[in-house]
Predicted model as a PDB file, atoms N, CA, C, CB and O in Angstrom, pLDDT in the B-factor column:
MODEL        1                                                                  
ATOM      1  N   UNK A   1      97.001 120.090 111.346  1.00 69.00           N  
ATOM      2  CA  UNK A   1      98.069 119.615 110.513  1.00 69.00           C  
ATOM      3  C   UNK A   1      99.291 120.524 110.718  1.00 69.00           C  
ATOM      4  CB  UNK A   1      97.631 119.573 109.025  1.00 69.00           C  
ATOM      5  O   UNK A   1      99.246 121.754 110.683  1.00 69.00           O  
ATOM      6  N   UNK A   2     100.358 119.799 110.930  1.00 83.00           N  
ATOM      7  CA  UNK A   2     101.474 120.744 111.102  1.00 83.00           C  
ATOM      8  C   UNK A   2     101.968 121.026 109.679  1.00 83.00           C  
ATOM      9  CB  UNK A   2     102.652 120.153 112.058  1.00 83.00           C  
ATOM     10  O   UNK A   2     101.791 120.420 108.621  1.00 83.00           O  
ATOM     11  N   UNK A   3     102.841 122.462 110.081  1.00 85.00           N  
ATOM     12  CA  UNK A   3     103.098 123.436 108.572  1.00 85.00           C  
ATOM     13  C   UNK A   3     104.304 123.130 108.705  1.00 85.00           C  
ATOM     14  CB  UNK A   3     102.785 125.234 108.374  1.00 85.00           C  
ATOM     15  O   UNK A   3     105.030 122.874 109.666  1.00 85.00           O  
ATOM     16  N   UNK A   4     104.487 123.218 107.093  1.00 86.00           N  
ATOM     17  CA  UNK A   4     106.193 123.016 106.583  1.00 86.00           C  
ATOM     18  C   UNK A   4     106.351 121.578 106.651  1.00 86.00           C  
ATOM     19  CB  UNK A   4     107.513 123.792 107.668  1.00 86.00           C  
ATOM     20  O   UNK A   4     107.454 121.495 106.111  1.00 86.00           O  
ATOM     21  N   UNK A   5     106.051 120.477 106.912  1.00 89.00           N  
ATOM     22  CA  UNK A   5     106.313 119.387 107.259  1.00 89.00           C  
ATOM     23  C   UNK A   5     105.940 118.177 105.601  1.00 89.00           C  
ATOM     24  CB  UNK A   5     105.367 119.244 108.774  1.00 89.00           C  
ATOM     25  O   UNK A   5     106.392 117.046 105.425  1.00 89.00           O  
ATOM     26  N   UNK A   6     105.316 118.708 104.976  1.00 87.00           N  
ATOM     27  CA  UNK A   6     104.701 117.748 103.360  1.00 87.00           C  
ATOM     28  C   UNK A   6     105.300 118.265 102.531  1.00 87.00           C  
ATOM     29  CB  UNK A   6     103.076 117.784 102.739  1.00 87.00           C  
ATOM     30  O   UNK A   6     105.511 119.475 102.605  1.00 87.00           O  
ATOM     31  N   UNK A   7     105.789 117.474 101.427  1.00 89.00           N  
ATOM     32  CA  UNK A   7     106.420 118.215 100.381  1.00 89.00           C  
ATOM     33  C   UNK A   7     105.511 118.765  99.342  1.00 89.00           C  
ATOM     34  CB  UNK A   7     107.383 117.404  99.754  1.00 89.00           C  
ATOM     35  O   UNK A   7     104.413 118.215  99.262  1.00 89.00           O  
ATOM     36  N   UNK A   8     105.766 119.761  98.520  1.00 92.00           N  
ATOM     37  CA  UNK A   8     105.242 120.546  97.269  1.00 92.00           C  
ATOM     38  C   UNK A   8     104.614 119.549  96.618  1.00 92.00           C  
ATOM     39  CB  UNK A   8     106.308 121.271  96.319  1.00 92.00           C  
ATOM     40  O   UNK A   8     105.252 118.538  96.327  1.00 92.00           O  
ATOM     41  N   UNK A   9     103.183 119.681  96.265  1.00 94.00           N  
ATOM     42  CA  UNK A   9     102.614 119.248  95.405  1.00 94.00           C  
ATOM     43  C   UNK A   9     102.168 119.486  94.343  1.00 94.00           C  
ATOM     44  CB  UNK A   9     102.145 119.001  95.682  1.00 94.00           C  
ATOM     45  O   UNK A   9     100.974 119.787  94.365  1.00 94.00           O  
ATOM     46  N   UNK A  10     102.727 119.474  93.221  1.00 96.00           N  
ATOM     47  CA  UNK A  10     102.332 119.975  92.051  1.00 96.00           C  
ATOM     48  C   UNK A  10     102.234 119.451  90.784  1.00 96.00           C  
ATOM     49  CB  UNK A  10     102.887 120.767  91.922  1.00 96.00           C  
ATOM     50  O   UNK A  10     102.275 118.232  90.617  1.00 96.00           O  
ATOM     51  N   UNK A  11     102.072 120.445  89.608  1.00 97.00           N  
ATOM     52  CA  UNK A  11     102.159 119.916  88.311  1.00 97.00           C  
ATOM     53  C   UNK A  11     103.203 119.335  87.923  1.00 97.00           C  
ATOM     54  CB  UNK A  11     101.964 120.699  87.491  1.00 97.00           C  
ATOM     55  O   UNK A  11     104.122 119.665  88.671  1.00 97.00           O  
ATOM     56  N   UNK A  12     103.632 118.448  86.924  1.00 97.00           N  
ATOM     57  CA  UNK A  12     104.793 117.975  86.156  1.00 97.00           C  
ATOM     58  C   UNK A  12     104.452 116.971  85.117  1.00 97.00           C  
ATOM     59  CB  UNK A  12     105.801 117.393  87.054  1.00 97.00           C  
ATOM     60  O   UNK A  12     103.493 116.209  85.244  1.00 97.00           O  
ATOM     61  N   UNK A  13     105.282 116.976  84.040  1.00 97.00           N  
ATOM     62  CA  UNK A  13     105.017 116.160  82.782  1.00 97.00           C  
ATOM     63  C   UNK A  13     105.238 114.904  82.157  1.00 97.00           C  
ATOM     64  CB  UNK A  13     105.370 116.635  82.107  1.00 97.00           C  
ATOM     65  O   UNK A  13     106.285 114.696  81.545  1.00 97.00           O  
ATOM     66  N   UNK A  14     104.630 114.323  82.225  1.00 94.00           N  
ATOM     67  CA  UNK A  14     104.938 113.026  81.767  1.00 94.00           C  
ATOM     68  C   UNK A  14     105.229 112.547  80.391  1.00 94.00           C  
ATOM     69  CB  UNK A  14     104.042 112.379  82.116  1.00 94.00           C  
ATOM     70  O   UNK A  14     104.263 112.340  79.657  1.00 94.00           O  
ATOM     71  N   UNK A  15     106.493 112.334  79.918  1.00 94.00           N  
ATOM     72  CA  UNK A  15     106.782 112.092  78.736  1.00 94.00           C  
ATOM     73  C   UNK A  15     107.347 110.493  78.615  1.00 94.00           C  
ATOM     74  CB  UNK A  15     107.726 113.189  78.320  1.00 94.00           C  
ATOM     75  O   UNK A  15     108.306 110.027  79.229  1.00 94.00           O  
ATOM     76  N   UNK A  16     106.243 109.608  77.391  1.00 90.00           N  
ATOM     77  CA  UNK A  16     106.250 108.491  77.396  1.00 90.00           C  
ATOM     78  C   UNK A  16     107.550 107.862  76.441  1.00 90.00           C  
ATOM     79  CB  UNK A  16     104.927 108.190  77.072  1.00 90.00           C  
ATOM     80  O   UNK A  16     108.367 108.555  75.834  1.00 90.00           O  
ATOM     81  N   UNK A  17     107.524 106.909  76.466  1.00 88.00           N  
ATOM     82  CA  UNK A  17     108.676 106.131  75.638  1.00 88.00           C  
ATOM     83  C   UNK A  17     108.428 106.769  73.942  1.00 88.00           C  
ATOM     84  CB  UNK A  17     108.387 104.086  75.769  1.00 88.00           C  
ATOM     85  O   UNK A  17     109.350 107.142  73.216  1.00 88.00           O  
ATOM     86  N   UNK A  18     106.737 106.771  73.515  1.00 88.00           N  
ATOM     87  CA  UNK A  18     106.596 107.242  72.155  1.00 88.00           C  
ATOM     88  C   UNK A  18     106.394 108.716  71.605  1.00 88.00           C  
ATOM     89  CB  UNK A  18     105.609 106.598  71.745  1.00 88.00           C  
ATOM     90  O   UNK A  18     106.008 109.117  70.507  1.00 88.00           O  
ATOM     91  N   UNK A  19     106.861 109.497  72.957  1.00 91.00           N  
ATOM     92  CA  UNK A  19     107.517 110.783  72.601  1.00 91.00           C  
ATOM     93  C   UNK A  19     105.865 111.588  73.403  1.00 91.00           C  
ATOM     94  CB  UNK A  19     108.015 111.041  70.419  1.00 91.00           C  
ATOM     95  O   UNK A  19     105.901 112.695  73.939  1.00 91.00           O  
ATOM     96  N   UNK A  20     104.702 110.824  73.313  1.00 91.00           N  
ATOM     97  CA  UNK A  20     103.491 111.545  73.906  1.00 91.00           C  
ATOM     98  C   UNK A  20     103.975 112.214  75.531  1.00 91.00           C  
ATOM     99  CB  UNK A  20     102.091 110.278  74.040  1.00 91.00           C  
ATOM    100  O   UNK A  20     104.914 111.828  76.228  1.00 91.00           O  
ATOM    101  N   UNK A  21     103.151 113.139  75.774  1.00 94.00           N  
ATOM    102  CA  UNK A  21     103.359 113.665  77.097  1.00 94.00           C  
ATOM    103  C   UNK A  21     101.775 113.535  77.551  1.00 94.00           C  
ATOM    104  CB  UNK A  21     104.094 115.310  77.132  1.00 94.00           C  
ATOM    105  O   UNK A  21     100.828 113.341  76.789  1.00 94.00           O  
ATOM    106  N   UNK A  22     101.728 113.688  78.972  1.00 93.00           N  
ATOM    107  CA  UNK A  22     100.779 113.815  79.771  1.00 93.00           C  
ATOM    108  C   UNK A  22     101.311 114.885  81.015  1.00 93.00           C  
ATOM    109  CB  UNK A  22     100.359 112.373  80.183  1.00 93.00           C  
ATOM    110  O   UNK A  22     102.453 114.835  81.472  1.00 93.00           O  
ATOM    111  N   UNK A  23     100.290 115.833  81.458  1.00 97.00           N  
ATOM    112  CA  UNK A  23     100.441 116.421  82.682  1.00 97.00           C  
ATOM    113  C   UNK A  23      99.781 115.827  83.792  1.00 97.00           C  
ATOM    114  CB  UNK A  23     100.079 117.645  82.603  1.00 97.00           C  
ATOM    115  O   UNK A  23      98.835 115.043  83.716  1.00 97.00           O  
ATOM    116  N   UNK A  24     100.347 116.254  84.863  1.00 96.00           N  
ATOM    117  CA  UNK A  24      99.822 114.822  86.223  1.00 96.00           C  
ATOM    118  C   UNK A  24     100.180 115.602  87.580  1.00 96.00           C  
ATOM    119  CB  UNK A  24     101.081 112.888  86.201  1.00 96.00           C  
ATOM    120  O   UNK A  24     100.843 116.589  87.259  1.00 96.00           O  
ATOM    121  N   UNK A  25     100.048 115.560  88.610  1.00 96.00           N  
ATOM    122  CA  UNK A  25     100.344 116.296  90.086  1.00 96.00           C  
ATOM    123  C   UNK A  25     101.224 115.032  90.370  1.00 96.00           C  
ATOM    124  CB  UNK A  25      98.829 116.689  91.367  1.00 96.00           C  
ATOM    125  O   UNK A  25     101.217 113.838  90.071  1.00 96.00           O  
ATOM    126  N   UNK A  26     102.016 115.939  91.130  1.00 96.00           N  
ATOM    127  CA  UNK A  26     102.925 114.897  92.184  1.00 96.00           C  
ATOM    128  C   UNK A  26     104.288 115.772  93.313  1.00 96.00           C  
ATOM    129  CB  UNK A  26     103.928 113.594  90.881  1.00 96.00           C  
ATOM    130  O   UNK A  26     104.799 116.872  93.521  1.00 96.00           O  
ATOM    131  N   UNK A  27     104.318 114.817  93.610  1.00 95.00           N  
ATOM    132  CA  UNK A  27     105.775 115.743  94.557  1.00 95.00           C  
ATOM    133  C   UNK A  27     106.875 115.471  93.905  1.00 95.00           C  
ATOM    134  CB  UNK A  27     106.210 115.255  96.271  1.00 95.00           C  
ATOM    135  O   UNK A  27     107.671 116.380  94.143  1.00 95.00           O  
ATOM    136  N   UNK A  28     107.274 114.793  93.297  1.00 95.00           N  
ATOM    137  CA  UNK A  28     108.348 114.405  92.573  1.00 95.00           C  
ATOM    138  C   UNK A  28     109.212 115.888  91.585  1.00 95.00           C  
ATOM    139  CB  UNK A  28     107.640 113.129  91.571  1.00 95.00           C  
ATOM    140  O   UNK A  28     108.649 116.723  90.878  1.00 95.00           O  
ATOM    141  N   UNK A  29     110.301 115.794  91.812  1.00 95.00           N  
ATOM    142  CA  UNK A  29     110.702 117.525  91.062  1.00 95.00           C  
ATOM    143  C   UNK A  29     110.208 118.591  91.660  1.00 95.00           C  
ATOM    144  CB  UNK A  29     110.127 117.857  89.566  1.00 95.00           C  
ATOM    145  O   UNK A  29     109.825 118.678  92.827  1.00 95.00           O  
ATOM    146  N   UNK A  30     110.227 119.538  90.698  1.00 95.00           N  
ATOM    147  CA  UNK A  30     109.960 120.619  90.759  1.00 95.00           C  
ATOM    148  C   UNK A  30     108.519 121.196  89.794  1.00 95.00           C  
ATOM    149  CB  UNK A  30     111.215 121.122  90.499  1.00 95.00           C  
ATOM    150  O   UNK A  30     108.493 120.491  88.786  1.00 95.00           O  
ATOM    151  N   UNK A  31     107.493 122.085  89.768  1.00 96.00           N  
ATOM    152  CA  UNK A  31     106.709 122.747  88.717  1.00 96.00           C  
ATOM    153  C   UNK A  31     107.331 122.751  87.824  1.00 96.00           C  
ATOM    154  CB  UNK A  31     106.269 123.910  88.846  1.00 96.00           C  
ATOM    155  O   UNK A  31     108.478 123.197  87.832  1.00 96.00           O  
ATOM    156  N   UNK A  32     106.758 122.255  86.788  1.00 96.00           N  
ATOM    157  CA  UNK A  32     107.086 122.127  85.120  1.00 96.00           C  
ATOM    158  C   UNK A  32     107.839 121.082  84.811  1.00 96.00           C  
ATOM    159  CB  UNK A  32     107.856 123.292  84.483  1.00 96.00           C  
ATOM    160  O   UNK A  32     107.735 120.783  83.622  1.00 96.00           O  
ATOM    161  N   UNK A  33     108.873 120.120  85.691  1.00 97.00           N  
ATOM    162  CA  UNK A  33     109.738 119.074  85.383  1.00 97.00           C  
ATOM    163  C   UNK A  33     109.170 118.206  84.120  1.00 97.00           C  
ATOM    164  CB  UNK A  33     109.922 118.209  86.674  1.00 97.00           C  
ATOM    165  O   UNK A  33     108.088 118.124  83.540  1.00 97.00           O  
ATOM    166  N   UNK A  34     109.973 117.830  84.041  1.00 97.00           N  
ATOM    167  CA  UNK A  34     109.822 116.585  82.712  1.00 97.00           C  
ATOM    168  C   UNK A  34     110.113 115.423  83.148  1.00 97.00           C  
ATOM    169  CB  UNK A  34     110.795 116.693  81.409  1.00 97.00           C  
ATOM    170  O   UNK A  34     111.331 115.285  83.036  1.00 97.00           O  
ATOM    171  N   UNK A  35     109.507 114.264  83.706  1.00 95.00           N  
ATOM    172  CA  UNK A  35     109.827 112.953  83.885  1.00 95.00           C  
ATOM    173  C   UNK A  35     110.211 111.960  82.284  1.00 95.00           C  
ATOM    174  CB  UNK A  35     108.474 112.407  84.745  1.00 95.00           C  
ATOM    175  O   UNK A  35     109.280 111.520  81.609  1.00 95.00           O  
ATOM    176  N   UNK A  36     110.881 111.859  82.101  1.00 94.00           N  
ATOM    177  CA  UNK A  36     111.086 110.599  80.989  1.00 94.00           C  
ATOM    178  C   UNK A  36     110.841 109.159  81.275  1.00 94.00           C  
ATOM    179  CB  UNK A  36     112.479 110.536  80.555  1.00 94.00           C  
ATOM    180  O   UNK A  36     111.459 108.729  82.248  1.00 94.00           O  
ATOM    181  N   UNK A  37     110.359 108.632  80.877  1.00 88.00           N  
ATOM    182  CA  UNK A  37     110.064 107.423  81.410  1.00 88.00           C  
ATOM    183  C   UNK A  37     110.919 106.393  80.427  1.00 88.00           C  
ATOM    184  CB  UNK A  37     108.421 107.196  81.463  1.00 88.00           C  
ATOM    185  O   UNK A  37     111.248 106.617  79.263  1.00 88.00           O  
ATOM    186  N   UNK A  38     111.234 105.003  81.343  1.00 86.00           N  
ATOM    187  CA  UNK A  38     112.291 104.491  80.817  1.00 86.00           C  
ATOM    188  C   UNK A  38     111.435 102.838  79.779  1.00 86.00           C  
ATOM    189  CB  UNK A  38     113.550 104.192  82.352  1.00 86.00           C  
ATOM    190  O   UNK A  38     111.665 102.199  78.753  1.00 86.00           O  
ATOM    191  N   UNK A  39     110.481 102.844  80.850  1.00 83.00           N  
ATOM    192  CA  UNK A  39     109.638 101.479  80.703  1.00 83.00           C  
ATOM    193  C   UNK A  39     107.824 102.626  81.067  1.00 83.00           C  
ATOM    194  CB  UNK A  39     110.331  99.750  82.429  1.00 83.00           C  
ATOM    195  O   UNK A  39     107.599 103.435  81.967  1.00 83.00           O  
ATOM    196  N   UNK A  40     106.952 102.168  79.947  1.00 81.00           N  
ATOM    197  CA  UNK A  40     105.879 102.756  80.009  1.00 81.00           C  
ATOM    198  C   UNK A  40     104.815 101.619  80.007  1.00 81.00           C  
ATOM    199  CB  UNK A  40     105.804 103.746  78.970  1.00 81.00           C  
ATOM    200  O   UNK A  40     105.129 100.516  80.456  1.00 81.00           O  
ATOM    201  N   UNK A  41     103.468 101.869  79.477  1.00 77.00           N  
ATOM    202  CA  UNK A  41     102.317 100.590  79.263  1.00 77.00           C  
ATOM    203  C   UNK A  41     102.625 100.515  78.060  1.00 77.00           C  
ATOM    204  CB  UNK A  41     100.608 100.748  79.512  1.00 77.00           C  
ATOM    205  O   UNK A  41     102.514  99.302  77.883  1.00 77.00           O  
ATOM    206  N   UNK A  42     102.943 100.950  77.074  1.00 76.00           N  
ATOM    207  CA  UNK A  42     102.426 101.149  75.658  1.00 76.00           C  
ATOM    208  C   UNK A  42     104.185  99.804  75.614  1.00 76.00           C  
ATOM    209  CB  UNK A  42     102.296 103.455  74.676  1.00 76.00           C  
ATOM    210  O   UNK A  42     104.122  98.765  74.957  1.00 76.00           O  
ATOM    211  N   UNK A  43     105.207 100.106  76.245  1.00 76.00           N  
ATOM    212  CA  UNK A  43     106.458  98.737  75.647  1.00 76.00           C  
ATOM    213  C   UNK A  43     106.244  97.700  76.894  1.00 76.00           C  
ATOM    214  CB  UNK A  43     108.641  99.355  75.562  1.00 76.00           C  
ATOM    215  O   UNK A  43     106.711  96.640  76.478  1.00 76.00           O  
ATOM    216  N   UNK A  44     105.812  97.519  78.083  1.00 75.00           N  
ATOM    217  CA  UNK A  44     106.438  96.630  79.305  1.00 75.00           C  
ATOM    218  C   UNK A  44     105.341  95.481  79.414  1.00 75.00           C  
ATOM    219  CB  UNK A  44     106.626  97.568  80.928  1.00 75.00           C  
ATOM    220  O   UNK A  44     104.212  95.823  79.765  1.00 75.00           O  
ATOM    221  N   UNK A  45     105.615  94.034  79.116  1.00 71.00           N  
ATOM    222  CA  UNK A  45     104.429  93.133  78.975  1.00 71.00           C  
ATOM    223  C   UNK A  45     103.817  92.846  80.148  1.00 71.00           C  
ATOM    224  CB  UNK A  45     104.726  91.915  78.385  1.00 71.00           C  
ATOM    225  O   UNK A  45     103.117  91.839  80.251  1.00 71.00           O  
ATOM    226  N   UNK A  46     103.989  93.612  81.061  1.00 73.00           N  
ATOM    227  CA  UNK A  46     102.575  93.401  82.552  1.00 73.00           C  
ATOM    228  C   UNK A  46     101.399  94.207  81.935  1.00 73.00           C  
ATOM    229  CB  UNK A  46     103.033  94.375  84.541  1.00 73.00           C  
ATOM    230  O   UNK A  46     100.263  93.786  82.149  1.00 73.00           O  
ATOM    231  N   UNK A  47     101.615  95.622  80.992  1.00 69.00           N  
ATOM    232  CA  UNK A  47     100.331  95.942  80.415  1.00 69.00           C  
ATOM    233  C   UNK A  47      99.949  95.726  78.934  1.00 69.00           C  
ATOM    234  CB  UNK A  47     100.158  97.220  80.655  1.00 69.00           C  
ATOM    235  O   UNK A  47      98.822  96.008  78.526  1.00 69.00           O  
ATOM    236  N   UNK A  48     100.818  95.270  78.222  1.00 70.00           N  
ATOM    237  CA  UNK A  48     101.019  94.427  76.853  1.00 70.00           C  
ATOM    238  C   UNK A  48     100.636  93.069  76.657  1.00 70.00           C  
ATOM    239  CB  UNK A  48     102.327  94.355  76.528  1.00 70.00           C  
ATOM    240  O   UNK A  48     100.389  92.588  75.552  1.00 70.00           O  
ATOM    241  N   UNK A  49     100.591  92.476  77.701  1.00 69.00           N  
ATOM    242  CA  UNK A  49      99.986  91.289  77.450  1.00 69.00           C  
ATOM    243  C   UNK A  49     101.629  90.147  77.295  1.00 69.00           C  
ATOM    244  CB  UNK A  49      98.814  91.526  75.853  1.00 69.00           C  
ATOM    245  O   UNK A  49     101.467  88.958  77.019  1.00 69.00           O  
ATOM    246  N   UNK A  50     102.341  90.425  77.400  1.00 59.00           N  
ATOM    247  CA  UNK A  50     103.844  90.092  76.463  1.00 59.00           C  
ATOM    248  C   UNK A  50     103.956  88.635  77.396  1.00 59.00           C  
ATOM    249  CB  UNK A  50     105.615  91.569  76.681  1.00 59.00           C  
ATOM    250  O   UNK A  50     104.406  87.542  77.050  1.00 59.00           O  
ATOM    251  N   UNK A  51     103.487  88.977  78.443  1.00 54.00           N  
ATOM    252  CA  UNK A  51     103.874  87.846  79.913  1.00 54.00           C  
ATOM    253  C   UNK A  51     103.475  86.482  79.120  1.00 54.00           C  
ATOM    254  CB  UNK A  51     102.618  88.105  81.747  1.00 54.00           C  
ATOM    255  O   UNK A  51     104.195  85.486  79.052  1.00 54.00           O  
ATOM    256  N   UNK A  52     102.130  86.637  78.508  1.00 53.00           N  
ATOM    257  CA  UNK A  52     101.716  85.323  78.116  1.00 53.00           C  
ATOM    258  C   UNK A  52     102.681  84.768  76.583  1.00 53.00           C  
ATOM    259  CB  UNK A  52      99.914  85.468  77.849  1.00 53.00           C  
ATOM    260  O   UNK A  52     102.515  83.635  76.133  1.00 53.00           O  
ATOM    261  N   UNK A  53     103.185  85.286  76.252  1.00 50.00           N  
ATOM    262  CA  UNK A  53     104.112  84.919  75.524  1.00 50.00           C  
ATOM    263  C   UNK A  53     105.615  84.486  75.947  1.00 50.00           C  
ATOM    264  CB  UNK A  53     104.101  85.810  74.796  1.00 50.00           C  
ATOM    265  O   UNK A  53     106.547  84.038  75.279  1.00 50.00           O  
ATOM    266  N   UNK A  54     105.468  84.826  77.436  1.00 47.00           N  
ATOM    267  CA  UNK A  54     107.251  84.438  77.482  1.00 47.00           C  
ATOM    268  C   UNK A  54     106.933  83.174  78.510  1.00 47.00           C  
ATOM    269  CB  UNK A  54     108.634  85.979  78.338  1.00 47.00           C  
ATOM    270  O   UNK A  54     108.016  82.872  79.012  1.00 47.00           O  
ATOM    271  N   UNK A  55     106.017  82.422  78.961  1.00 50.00           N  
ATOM    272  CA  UNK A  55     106.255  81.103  79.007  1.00 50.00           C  
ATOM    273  C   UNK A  55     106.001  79.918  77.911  1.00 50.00           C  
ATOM    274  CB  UNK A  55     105.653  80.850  79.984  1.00 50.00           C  
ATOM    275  O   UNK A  55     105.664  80.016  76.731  1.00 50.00           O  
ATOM    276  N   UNK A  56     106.227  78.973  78.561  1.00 52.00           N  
ATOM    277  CA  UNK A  56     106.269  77.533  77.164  1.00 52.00           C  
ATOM    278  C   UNK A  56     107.012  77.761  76.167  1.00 52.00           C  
ATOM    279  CB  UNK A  56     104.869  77.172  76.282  1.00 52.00           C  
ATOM    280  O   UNK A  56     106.836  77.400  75.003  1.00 52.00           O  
ATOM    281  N   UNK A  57     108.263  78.657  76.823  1.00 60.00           N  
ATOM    282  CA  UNK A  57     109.839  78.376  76.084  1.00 60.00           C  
ATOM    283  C   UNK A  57     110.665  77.716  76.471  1.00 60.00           C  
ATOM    284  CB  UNK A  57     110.634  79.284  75.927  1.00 60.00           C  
ATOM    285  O   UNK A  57     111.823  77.871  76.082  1.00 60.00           O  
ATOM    286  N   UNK A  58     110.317  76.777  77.357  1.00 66.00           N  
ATOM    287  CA  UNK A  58     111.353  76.098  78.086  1.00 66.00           C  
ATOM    288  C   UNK A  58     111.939  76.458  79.444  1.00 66.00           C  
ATOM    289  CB  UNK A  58     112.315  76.087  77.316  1.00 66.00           C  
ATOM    290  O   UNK A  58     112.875  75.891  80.007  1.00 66.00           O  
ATOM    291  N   UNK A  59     111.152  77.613  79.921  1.00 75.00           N  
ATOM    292  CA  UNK A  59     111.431  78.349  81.000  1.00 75.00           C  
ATOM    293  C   UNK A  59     110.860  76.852  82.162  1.00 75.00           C  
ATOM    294  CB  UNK A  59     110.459  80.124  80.983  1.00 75.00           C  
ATOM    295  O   UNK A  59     110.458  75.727  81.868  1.00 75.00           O  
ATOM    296  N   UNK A  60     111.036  77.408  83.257  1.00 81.00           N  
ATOM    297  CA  UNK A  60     110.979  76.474  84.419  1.00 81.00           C  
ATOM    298  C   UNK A  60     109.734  76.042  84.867  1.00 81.00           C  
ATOM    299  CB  UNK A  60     111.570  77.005  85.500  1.00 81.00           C  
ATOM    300  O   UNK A  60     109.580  75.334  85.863  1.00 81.00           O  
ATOM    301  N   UNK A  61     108.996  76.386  84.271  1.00 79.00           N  
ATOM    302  CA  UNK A  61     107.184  76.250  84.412  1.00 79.00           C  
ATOM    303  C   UNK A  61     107.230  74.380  83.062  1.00 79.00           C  
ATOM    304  CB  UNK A  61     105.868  78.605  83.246  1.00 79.00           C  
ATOM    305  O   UNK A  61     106.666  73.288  83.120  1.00 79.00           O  
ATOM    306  N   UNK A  62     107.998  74.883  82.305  1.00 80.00           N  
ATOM    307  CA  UNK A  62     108.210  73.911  81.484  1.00 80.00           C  
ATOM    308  C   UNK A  62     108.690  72.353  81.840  1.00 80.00           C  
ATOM    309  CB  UNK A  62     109.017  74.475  80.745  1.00 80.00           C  
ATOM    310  O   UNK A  62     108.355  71.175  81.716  1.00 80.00           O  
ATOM    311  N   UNK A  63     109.810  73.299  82.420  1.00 83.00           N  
ATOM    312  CA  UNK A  63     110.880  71.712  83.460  1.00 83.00           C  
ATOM    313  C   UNK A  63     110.172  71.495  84.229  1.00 83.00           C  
ATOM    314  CB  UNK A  63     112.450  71.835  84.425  1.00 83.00           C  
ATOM    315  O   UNK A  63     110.109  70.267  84.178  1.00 83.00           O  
ATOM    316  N   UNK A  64     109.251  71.943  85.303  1.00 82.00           N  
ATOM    317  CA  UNK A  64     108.641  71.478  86.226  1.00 82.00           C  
ATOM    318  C   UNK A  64     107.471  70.544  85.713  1.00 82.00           C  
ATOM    319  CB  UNK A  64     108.286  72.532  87.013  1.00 82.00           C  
ATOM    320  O   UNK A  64     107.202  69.472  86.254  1.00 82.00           O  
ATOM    321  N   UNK A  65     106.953  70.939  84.864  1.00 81.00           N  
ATOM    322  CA  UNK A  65     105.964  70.187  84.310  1.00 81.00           C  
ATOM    323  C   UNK A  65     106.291  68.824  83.754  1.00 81.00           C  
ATOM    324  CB  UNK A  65     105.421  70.922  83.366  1.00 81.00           C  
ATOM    325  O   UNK A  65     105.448  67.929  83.821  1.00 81.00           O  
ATOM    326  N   UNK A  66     107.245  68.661  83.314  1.00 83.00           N  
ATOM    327  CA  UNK A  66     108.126  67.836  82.418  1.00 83.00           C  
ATOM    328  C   UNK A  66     108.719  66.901  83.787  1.00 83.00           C  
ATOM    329  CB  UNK A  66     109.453  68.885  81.363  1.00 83.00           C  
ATOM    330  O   UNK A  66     108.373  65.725  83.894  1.00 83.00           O  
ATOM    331  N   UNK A  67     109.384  67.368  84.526  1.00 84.00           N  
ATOM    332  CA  UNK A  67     109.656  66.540  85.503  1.00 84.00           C  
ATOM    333  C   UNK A  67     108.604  65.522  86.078  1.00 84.00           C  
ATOM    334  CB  UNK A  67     110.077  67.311  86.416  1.00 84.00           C  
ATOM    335  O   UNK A  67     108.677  64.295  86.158  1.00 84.00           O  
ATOM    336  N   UNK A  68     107.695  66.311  86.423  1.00 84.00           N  
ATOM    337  CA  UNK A  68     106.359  65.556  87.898  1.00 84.00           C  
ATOM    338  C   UNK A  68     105.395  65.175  86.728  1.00 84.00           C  
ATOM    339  CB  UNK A  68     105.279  67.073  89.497  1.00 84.00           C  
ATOM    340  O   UNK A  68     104.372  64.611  87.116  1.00 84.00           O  
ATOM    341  N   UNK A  69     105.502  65.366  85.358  1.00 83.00           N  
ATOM    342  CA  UNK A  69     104.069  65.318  84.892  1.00 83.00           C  
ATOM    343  C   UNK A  69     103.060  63.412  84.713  1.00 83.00           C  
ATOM    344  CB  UNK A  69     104.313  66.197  83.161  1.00 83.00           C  
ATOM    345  O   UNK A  69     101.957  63.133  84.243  1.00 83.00           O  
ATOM    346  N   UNK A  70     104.165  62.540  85.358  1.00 80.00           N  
ATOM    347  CA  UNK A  70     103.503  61.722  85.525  1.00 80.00           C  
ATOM    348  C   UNK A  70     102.667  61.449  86.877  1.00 80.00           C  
ATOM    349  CB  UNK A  70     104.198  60.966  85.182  1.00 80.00           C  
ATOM    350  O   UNK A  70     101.754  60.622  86.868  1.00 80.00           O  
ATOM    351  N   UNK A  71     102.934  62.011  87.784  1.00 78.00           N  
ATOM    352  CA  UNK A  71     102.541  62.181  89.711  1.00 78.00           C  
ATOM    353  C   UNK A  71     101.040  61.998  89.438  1.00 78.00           C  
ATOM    354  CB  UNK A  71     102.951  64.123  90.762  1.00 78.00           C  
ATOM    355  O   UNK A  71     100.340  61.029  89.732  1.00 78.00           O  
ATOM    356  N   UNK A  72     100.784  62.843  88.974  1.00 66.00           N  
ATOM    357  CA  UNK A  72      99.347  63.558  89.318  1.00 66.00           C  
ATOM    358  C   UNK A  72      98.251  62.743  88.491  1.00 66.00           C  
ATOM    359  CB  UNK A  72      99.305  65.317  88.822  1.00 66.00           C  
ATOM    360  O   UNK A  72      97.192  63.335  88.279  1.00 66.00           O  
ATOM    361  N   UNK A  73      98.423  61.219  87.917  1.00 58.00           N  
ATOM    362  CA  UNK A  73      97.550  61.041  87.103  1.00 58.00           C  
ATOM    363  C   UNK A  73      97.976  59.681  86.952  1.00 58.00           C  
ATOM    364  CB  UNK A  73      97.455  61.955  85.985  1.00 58.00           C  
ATOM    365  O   UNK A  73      97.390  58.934  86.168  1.00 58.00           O  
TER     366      UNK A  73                                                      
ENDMDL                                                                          
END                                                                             
């Protein structure tokens, strides 16, 4: 493996939207940094579940259905 060539791998902190922290390795920063996070699991509906709530508002899954829904039957 050639030397000097990978960046620093280390500790740094993860601080969530609800103020919790976690420590974690990475190259990102420097030892001891503080990442803030802008979008976490605990607010963003890909791990909230939120997704299934934001169709069958009329979004385009709606119109499409509404359009063709006689075709198929």
């Amino acid at each position: 493996m050639k030397k000097d060539i990978h960046p620093d791998y280390h500790t740094i902190v993860i601080k969530m939207l609800d103020g919790s922290t976690y420590e974690t390795k990475s190259t990102w920063g420097k030892e001891g940094d503080v990442m803030t996070l802008d979008v976490d699991p605990s607010t963003h509906p890909a791990w909230t579940g939120g997704g299934a709530q934001l169709t069958g508002r009329g979004g385009r899954l709606d119109k499409f259905n509404k359009r063709f829904e006689g075709m198929l039957g």
